[in-house]
Each structure stands twice: as structure tokens, then as C-alpha cells.
C-alpha positions in Angstrom: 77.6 34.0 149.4 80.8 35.3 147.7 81.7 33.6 144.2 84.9 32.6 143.5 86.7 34.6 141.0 86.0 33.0 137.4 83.4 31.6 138.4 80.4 34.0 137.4 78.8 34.1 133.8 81.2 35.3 131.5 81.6 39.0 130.7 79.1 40.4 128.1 81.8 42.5 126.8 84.0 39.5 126.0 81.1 37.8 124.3 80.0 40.9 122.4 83.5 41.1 120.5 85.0 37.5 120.7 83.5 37.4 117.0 86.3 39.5 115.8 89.1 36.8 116.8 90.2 34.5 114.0 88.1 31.0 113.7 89.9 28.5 115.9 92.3 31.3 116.9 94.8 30.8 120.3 93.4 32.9 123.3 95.3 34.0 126.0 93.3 34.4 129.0 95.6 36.6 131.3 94.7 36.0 135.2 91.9 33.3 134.3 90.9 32.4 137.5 88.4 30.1 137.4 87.7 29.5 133.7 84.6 31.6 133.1 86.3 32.9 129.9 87.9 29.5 129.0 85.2 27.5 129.1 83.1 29.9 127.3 85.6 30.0 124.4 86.7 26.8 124.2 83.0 26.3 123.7 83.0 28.9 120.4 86.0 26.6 118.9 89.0 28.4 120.3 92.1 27.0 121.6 92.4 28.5 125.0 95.6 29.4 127.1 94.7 30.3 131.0 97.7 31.9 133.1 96.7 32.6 136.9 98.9 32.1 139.9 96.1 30.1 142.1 96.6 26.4 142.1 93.2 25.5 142.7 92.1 28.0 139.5 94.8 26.2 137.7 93.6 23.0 138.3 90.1 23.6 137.3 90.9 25.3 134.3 92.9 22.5 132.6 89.7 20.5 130.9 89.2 23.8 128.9 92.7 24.3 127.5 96.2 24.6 127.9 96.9 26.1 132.1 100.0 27.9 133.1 100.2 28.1 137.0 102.5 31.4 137.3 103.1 34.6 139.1 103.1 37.2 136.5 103.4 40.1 139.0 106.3 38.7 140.3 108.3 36.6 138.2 109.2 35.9 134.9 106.7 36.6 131.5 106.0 32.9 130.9 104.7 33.2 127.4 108.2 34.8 126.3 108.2 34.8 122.2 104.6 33.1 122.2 101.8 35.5 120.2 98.0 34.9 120.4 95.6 35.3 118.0 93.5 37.1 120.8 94.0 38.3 125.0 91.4 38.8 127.5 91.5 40.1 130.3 88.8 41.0 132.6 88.7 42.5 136.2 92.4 42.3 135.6 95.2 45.2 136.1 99.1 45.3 136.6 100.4 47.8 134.6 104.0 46.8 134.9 102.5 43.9 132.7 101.4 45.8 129.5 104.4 45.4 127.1 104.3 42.0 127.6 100.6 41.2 126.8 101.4 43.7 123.9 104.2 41.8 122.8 101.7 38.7 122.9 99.4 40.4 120.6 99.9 38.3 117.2 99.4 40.5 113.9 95.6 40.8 112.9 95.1 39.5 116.9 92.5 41.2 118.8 92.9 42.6 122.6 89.6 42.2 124.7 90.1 44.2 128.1 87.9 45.1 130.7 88.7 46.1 133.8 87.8 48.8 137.0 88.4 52.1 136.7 88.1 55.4 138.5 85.0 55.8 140.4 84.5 52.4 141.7 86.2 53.5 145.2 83.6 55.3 145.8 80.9 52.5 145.8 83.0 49.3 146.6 86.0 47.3 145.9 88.4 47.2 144.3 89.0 50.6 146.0 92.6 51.5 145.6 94.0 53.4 142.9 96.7 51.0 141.8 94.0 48.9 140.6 91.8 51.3 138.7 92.4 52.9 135.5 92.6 56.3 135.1 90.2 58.2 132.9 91.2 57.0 129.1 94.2 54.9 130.6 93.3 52.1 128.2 93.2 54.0 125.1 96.4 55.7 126.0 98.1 51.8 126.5 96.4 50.6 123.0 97.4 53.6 121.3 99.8 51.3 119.1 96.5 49.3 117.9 93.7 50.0 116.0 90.6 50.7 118.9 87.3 49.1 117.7 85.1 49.8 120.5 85.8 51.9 123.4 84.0 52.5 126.8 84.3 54.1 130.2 81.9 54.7 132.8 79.2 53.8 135.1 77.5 50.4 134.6 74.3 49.2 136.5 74.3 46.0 136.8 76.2 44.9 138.5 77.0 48.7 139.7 80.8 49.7 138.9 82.8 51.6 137.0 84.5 50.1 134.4 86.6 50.9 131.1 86.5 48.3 128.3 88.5 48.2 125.5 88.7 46.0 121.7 91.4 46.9 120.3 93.7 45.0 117.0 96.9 45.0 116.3 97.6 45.6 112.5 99.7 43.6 110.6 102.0 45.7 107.7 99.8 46.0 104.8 96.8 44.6 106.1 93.6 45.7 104.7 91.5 42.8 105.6 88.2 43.9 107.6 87.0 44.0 110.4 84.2 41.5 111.3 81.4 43.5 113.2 77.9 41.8 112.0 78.2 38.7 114.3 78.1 38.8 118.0 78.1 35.4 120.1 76.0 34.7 123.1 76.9 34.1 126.8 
């Protein structure tokens, strides 16, 4: 049985560092699918955007926050001049998008990305190299934020290769710390 996208538990990686994003914060959850992420954080207190271009993802999504049916590969940014306290994205990547998720970042807000990388052709999909990052493509694209936690590699379980990425974008003269002792559960 295939799930649908969204639909799984939510990513450990997400719920490992959604601690860092501001009480009550607005989350963008870029290419939500189903609402694994939103639900989840609209459960820890967060007001939670989804954008996806699937109807029936859109439609489900909408008892856990605010849903934005769009095509962001193929038309127009529709979040123009809107910044989040935080984005996720997971299992996610379309690179011509990056400047505008940046731009989306809010001062102090916190990127949480995660997302297939080189390697995974070998044992499954996705398989082409359009959709997976090259080695230390994510820290290259954050290298205007401040990287909290950094990975790339193999992962077990499930098996793929993956890169994951916290990352926060400073605001001028901030010296206010990071939050690293909590970590919520899934």
C-alpha cells in the first residue's frame, strides 16, 4: 500500500528543531501535501500556512491552518511580501524557488529543510538529479543564515539519502540565543 504524500508520521527532523521557532510563531509549510507537518504544529501552538498545488491536499489541510492551493513551480510566489516566523520543507526541492522561501524567512525565523540528496538514485526514487541535492547544496543555499544543525548522508530507516538543514536568519544586532535544550515529540 502506497501512502499518500503528507500523510506519514511527521519527520523526526522537523520535530527535533521545531523548538527553536518563536512561541505561537507563523509557519509556512512549503509543498504540504497532506498536512503531516500542519497538524503536527498546529498541535505545538503554531499558526500554520500550507501551500501545495493538489486540491485534494488543499482541502484536507484547511482544519489545521490557513491553505493556499497554488502552483509554485509554475506561477506566481503567492506569499509575495509575507515573512514567517519559520519554513518547512520536507521531501521538497525546486531550486528556482529558493530566493523566494528566503525572502519569506522573517528576522530571528528559523528554516527547517529536509529533503533527498545524492545517492538515493541508487536505491530508489526519487532518482533524477533535478530532484536531489548535491553534496553540501543546502549549506551552500543557507549560506546567508546562521546553520544550527547540519546533515547529509545515509539514513536507515527508512533507507535514503537525505541532507537536512536548521538554519536562522539573523536579524541586525541580534544577540538573543539560541534555544537548544527542548526538543518536542512526534
Amino acid at each position: 500500500m502506497r501512502l499518500v504524500h503528507g500523510t506519514e508520521a511527521p519527520s523526526s527532523w522537523v520535530c527535533q528543531w521545531a523548538h527553536l521557532i518563536a512561541p505561537g510563531g507563523r509557519v509556512l509549510d512549503v509543498a504540504c501535501g497532506h498536512g503531516r507537518h500542519m497538524q503536527w504544529l498546529h498541535a505545538q501552538g503554531f499558526q500554520v500556512v500550507g501551500v501545495d498545488r493538489q486540491p485534494e491536499a488543499i482541502a484536507h489541510v484547511r482544519t489545521y491552518g490557513e491553505a493556499l492551493l497554488a502552483d509554485i513551480e509554475n506561477g506566481p510566489w503567492p506569499l509575495a511580501g509575507q515573512q514567517f516566523d519559520a519554513l518547512v520543507v520536507t521531501n521538497y526541492l525546486w531550486r528556482p524557488l529558493w530566493p523566494r522561501l528566503l525572502e519569506s524567512l522573517a528576522p530571528g525565523g528559523i528554516l527547517i529543510y529536509e529533503t533527498f540528496a545524492m545517492g538515493q538514485e541508487t536505491i530508489g526514487k526519487p532518482s533524477r538529479h533535478e530532484f536531489l541535492l548535491r553534496p553540501g547544496e543546502l549549506l551552500s543555499l543557507c549560506q546567508s543564515l546562521r546553520v544550527i544543525a547540519y546533515e547529509d548522508g545515509f539514513q536507515p530507516s527508512p533507507p535514503r539519502f537525505v541532507q537536512h538543514i536548521v538554519a536562522r536568519r539573523e536579524s541586525s544586532g541580534d544577540s538573543s540565543p539560541v534555544r537548544l535544550a527542548l526538543s518536542l515529540e512526534c
